[in-house]
C-alpha positions as CSV (number, residue, x, y, z in Angstrom):
1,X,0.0,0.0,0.0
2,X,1.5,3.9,-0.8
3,X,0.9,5.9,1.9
4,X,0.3,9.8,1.9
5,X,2.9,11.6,4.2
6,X,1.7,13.7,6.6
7,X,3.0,15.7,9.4
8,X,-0.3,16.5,11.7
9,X,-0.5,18.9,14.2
10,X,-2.3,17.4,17.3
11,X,-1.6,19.8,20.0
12,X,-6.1,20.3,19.9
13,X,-6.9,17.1,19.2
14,X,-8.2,14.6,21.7
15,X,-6.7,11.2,21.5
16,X,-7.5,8.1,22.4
17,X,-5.6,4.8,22.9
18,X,-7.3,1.4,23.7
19,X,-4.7,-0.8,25.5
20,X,-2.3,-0.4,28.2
21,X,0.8,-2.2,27.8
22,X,4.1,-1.7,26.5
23,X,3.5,-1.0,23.0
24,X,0.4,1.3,23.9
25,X,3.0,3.2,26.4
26,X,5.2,4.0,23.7
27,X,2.2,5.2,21.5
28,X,1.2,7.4,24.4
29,X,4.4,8.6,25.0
30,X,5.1,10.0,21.3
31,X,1.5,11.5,21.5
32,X,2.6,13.7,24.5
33,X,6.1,14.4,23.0
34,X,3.8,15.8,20.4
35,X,1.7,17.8,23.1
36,X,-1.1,15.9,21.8
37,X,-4.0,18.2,24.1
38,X,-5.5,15.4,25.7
39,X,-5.2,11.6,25.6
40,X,-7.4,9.2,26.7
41,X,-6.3,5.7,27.9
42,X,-8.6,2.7,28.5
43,X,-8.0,-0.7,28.9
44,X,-10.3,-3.5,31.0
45,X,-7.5,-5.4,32.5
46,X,-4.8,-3.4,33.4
47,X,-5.1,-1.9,36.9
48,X,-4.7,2.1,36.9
49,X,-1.9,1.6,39.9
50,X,0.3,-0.7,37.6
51,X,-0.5,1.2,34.3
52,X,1.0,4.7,36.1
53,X,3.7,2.8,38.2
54,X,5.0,1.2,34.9
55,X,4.3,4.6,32.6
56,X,6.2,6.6,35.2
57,X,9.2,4.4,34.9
58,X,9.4,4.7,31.1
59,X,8.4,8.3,30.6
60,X,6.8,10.4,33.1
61,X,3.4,11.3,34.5
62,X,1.9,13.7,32.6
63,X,-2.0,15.7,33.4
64,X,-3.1,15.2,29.8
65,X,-3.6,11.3,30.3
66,X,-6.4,9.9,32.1
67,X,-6.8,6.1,32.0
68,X,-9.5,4.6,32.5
69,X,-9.8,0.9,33.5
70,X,-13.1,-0.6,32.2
71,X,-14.6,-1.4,28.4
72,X,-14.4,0.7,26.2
73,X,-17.9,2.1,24.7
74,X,-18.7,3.9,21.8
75,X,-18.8,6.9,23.3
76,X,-15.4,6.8,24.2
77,X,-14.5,8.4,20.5
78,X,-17.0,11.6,21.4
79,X,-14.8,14.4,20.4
80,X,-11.4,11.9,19.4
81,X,-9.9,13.0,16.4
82,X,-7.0,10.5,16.6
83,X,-7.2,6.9,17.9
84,X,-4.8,4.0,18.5
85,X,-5.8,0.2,18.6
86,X,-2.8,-1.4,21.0
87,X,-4.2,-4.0,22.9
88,X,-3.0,-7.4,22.4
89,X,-6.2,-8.7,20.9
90,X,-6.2,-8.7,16.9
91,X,-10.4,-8.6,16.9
92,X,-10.3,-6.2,19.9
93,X,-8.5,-3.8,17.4
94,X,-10.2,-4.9,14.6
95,X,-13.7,-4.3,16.1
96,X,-12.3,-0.6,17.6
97,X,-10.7,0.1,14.4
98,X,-14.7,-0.7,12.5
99,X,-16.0,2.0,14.8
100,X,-13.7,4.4,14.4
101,X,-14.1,4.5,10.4
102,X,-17.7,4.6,10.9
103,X,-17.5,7.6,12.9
104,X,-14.6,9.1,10.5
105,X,-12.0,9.1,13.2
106,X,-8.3,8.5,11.7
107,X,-7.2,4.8,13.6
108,X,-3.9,3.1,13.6
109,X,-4.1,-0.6,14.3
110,X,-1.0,-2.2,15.6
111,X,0.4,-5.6,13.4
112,X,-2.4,-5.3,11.6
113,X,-1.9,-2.2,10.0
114,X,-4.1,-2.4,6.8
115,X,-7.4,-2.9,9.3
116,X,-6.4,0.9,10.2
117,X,-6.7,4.1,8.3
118,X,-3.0,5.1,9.2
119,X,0.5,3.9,10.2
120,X,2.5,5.9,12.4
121,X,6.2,5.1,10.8
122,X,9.7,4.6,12.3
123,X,11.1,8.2,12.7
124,X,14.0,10.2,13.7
125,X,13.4,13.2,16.1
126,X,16.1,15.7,16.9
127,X,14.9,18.7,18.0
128,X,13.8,20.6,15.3
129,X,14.5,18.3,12.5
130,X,12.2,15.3,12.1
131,X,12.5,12.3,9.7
132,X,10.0,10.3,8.9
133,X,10.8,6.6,7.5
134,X,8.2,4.0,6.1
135,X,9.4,0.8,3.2
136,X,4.6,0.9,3.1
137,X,4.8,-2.4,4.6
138,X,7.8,-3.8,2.2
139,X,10.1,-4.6,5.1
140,X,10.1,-3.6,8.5
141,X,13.1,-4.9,9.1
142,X,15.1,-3.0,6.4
143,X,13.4,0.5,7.6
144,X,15.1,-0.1,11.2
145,X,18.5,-0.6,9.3
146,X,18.1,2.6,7.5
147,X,16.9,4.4,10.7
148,X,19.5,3.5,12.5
149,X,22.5,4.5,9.4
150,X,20.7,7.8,9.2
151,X,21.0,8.1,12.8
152,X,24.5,8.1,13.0
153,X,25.0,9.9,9.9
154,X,22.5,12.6,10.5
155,X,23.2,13.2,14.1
156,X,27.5,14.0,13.4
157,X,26.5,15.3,10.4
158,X,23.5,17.5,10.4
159,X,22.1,18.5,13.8
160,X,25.2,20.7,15.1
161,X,24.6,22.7,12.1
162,X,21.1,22.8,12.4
163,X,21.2,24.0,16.0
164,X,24.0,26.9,14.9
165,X,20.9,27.7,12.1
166,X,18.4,27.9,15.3
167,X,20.8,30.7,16.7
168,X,21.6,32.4,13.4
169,X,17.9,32.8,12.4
170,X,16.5,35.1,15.2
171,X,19.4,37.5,14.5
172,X,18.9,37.4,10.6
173,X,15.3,38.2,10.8
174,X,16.0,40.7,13.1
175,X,19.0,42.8,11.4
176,X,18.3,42.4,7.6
177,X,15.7,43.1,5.6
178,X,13.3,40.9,3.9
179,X,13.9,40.7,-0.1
180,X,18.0,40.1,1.1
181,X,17.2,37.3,3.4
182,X,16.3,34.1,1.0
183,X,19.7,34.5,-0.7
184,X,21.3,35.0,2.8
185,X,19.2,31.6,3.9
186,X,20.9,29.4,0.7
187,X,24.5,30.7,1.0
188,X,24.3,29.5,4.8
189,X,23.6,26.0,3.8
190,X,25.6,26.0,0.3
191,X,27.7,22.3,1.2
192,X,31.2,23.5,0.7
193,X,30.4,27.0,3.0
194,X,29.0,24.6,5.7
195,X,31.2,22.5,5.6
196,X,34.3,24.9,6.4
197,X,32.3,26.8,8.9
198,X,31.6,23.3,10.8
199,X,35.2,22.7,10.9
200,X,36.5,25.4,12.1
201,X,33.8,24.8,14.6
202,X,35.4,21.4,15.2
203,X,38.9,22.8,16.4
204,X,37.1,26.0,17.8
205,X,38.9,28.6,15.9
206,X,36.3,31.1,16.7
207,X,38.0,34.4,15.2
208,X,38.3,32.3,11.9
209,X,34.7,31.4,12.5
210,X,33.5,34.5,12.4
211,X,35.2,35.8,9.6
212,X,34.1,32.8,7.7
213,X,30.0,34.4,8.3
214,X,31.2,37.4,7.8
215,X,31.3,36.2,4.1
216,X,27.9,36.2,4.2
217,X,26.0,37.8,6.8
218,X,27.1,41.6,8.1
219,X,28.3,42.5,11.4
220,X,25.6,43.3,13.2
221,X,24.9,40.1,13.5
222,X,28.1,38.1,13.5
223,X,29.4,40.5,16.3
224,X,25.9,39.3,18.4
225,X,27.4,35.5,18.5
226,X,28.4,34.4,21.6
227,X,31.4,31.5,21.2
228,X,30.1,30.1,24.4
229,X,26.8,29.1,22.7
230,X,29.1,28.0,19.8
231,X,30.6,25.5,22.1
232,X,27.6,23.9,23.2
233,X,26.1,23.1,19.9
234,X,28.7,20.3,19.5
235,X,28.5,19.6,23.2
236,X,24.7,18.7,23.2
């Protein structure tokens, strides 16, 4: 099947999640690193002490999740925009996942993905980049392998310069004016002018550092960089 890709916001969405265990824990817990606005947690045999106690250790508590121990009913989905099937029961999900397309509520069905109306796929999340993986049900297996290379490349790679970006961007936006700014934004993340800035980074030659942005963005904002936040980008 070829999905579409979507990044959604949920942060006023309601979402629910039938199922308690593990791999209903780690579908809560990328809801709330989401800021999903409110999700709702039921499963019948799972007491509420051992569901929190073991939640708690994995993640942390958080006031957005309320579980509920008991059956779920129908209406459970009153007001859900986004719903999870993640109990250990393939006709439990199947049966929740029938409802929810009846009531036009976007499900996704663990292992059996294709009774659902989404798949949440293997992702990488640093900070402000995100990466978003999926083979459509090809191999599993093979997107884990490329996860994890992308990983290791992305994260030596990519993310120090991203977070020296995150710094730069304030103070571009501030000191120069619009129409200049797109050509500004490309020059910054031209390969070869990266690549040189991120080096110097490396052995923290900071005056060369700064005269290497100075080839591209004006004083008032390369004298505004602070070399100790320089330092913690690669320390992060």
């Amino acid at each position: 099947m070829k999905y579409y890709p979507l990044f959604l916001d949920i942060t006023r969405y309601k979402c629910l999640v039938l199922g308690g265990g593990a791999v209903a824990r780690r579908k809560i817990a990328t809801l709330m690193k989401a800021d999903a606005a409110e999700i709702v947690v039921i499963d019948p045999y799972l007491d509420e002490e051992s569901f929190s106690l073991a939640f708690a250790e994995e993640f942390h508590v958080n006031p957005r999740v309320t579980y509920l121990q008991r059956d779920f009913k129908d209406e459970d989905l009153n007001g859900v925009r986004l719903a999870f099937a993640a109990t250990a029961s393939g006709d439990a999900n199947g049966d929740f996942a029938k409802i929810c397309e009846e009531k036009n509520i976007f499900c996704n069905v663990i292992e059996h993905t294709e009774r659902g109306s989404f798949i949440v796929p293997a992702h990488l999340d640093y900070e402000s980049l995100v990466i978003a993986l999926s083979t459509s049900g090809v191999s599993p297996a093979f997107t884990k392998a490329l996860k994890d290379d992308l990983n290791n490349w992305i994260s030596k790679s990519y993310i120090p310069y991203l977070r020296l970006l995150k710094i730069l961007r304030p103070l571009i936006l501030e000191n120069i004016i619009e129409y200049k700014r797109p050509e500004i934004f490309r020059a910054l993340v031209a390969k070869e002018f990266r690549e040189e800035l991120m080096a110097l980074l490396e052995l923290r030659k900071f005056p060369e550092f700064h005269r290497k942005l100075a080839q591209v963005l004006p004083d008032a904002v390369v004298s505004r960089i602070d070399d100790k936040e320089l330092i913690s980008i690669k320390e992060k």
